[in-house]
N, CA and C of each residue as an Amber inpcrd file, in Angstrom:
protein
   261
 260.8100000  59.8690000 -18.4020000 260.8750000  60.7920000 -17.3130000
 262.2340000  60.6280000 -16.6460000 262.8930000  61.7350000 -16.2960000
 263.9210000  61.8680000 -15.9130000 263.6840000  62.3020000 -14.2550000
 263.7550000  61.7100000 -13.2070000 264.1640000  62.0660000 -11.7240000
 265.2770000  63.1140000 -11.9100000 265.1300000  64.3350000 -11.6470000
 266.5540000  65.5190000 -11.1520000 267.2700000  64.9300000 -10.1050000
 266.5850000  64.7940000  -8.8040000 267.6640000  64.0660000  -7.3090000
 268.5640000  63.0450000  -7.7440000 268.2930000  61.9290000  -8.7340000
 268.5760000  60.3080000  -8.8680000 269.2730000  60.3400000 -10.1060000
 268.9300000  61.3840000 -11.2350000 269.0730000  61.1050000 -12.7920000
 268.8890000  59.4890000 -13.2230000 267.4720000  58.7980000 -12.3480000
 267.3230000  58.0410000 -12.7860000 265.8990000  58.4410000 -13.5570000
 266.2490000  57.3320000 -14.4530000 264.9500000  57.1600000 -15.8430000
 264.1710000  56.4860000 -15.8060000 262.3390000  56.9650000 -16.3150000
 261.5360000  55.6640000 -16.0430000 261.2240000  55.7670000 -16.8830000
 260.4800000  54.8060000 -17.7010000 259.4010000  54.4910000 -18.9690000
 258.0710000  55.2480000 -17.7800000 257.3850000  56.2680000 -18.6690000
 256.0710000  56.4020000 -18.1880000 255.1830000  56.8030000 -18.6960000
 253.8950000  56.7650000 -18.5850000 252.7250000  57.3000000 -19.2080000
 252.3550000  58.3510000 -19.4150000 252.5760000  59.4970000 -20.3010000
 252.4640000  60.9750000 -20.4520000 250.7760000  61.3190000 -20.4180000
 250.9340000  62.3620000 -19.5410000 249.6140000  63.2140000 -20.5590000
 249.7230000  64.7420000 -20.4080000 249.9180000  65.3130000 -20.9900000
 250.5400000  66.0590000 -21.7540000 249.4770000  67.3520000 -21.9450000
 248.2070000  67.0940000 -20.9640000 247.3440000  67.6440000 -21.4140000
 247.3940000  69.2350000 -21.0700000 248.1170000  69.0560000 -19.7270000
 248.7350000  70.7060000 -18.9610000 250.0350000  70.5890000 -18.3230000
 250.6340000  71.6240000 -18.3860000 252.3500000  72.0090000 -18.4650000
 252.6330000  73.1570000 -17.3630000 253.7380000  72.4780000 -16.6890000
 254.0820000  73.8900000 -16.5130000 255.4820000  74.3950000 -16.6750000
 255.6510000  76.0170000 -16.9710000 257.0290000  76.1650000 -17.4140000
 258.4500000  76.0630000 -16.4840000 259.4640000  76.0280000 -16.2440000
 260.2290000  75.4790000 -15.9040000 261.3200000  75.0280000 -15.9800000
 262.6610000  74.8960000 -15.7820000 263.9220000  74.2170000 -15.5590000
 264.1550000  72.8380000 -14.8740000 264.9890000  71.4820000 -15.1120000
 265.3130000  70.7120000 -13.9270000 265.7940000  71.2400000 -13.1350000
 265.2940000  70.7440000 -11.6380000 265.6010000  71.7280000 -10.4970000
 265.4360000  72.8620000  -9.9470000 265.1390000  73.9580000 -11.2300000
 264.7170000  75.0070000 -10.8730000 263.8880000  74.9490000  -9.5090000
 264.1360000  76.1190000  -8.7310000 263.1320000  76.6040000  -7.5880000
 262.2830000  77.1920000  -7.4510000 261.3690000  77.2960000  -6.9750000
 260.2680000  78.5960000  -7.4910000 259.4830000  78.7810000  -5.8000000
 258.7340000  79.6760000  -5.9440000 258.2140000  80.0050000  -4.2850000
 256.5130000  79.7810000  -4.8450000 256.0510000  78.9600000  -3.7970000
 254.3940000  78.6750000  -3.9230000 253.6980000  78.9630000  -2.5160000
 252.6590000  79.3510000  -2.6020000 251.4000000  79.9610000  -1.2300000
 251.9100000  78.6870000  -0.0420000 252.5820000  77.5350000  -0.5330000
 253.1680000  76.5670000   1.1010000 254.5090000  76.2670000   0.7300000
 254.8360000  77.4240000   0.5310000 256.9310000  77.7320000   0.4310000
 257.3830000  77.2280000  -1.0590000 258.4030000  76.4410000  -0.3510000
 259.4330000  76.3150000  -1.6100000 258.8380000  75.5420000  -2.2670000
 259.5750000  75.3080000  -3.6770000 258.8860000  73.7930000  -4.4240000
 260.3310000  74.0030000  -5.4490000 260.4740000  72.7580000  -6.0040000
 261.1840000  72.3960000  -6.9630000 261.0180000  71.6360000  -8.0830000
 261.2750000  71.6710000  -9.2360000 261.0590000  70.6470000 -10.4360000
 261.7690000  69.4970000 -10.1950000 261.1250000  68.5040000  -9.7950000
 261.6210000  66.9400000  -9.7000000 261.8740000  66.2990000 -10.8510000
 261.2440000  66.1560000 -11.5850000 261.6470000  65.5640000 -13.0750000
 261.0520000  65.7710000 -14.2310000 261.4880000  65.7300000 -15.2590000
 260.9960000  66.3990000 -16.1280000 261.5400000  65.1240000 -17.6520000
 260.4600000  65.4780000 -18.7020000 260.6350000  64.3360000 -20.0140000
 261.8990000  64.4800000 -20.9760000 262.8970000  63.7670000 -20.7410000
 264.0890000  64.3030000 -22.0450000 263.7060000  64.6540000 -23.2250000
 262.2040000  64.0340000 -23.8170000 261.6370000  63.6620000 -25.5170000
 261.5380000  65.3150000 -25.7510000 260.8570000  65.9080000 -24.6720000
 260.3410000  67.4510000 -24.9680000 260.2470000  68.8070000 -24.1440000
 261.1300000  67.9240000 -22.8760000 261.5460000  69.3170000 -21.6810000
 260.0010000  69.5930000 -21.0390000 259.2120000  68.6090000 -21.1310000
 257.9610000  69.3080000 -20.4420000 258.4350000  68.6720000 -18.8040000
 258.2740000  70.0300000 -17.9160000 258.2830000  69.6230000 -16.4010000
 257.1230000  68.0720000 -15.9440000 257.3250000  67.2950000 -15.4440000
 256.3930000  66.0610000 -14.9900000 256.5220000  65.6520000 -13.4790000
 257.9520000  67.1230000 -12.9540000 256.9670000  66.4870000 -11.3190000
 257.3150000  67.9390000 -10.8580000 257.2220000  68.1630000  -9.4810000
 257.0140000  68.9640000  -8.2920000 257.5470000  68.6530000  -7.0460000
 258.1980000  68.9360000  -6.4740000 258.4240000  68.7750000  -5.1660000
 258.6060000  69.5340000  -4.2780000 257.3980000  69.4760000  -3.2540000
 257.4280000  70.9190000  -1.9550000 258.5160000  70.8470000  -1.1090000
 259.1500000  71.8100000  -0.7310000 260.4420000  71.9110000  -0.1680000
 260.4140000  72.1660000   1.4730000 258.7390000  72.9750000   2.0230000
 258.7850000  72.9090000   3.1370000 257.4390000  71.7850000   3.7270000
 257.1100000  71.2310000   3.0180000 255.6400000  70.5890000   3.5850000
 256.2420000  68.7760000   2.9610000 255.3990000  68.1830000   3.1260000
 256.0690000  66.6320000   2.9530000 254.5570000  66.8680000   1.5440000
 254.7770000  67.0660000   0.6890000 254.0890000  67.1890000  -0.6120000
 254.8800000  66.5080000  -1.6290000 254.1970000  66.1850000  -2.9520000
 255.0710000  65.9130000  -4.3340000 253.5110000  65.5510000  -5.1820000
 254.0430000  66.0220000  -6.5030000 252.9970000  65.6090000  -7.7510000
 253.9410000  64.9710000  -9.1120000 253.1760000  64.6320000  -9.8670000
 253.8110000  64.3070000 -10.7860000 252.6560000  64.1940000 -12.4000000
 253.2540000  64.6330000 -13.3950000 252.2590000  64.6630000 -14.4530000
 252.3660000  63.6720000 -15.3110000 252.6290000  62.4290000 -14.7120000
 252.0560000  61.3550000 -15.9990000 251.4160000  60.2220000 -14.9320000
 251.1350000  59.2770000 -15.4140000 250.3010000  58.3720000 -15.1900000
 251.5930000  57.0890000 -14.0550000 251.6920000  57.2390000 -12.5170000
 252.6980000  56.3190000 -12.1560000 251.9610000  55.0010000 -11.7760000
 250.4400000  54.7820000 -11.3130000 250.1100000  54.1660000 -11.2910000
 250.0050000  52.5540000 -12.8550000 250.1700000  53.2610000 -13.8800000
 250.6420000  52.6160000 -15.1440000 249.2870000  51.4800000 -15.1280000
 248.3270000  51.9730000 -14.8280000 246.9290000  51.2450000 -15.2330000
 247.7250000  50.3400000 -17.2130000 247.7710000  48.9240000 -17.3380000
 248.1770000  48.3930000 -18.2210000 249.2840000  48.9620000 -19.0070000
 250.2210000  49.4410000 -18.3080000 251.4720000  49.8370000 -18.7110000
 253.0140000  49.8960000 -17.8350000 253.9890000  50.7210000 -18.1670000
 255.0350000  50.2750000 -17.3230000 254.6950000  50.5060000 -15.5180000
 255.7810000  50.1440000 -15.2330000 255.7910000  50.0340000 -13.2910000
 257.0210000  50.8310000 -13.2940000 257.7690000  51.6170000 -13.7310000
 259.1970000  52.3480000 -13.1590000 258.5170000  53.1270000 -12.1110000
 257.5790000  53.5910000 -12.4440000 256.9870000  55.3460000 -11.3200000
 256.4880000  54.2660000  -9.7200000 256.3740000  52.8610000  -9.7900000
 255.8790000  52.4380000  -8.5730000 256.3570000  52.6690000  -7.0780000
 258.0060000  53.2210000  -6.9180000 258.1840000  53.2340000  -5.7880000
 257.3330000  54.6080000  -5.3440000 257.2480000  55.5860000  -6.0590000
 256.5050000  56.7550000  -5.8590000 255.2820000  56.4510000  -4.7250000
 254.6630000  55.5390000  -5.2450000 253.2000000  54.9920000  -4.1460000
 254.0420000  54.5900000  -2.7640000 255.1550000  54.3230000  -2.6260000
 255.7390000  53.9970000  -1.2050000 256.3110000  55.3290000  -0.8430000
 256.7850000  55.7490000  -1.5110000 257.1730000  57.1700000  -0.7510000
 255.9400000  57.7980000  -0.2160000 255.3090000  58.0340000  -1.2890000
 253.9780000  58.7690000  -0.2530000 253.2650000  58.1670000   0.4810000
 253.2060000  56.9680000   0.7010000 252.9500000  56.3360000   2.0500000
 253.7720000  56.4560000   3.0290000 254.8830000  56.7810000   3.0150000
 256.1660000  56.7440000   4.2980000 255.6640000  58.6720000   4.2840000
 255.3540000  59.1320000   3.8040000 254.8830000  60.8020000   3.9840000
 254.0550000  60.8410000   4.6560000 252.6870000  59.7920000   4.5610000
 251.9630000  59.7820000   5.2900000 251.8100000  59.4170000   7.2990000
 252.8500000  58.5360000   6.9010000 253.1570000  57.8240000   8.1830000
 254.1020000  58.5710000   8.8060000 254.4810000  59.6930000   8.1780000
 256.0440000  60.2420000   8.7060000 255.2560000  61.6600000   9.4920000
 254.1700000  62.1050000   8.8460000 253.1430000  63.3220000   9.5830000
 252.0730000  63.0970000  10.0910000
């Protein structure tokens, strides 16, 4: 997984099971404003995150919690705790 903001790289857990179409960075307009493609897989261009542009939101499509696998996606769980605490 490739971060767009950072062009930093994590080892992460795919699942691959639903997609959506997309550019890095690209913008797109959703029912709670803006959103942007946060990062996306170099192996196959599938989009793997989201980021809302007017609401303190973000998703991501692989596994960051890494139940018996890598930890790169872990600061993710602190950001959305500082989201939480920040609204």
């Amino acid at each position: 997984m490739i971060d767009v903001a950072t062009g930093r790289v994590a080892i992460t857990a795919q699942n691959h099971g639903f997609a959506l179409d997309g550019e890095p960075g690209e913008r797109f307009d959703t029912p709670f404003g803006g959103a942007v493609i946060s990062h996306y897989c170099p192996n196959d261009g599938c989009v793997e995150g989201v980021r809302a542009l007017d609401v303190p939101a973000f998703s991501v499509q692989y596994h960051p919690e890494a139940a018996a696998g890598p930890h790169d996606a872990a600061p993710l769980f602190d950001e959305f705790v500082g989201l939480m605490e920040g609204h």
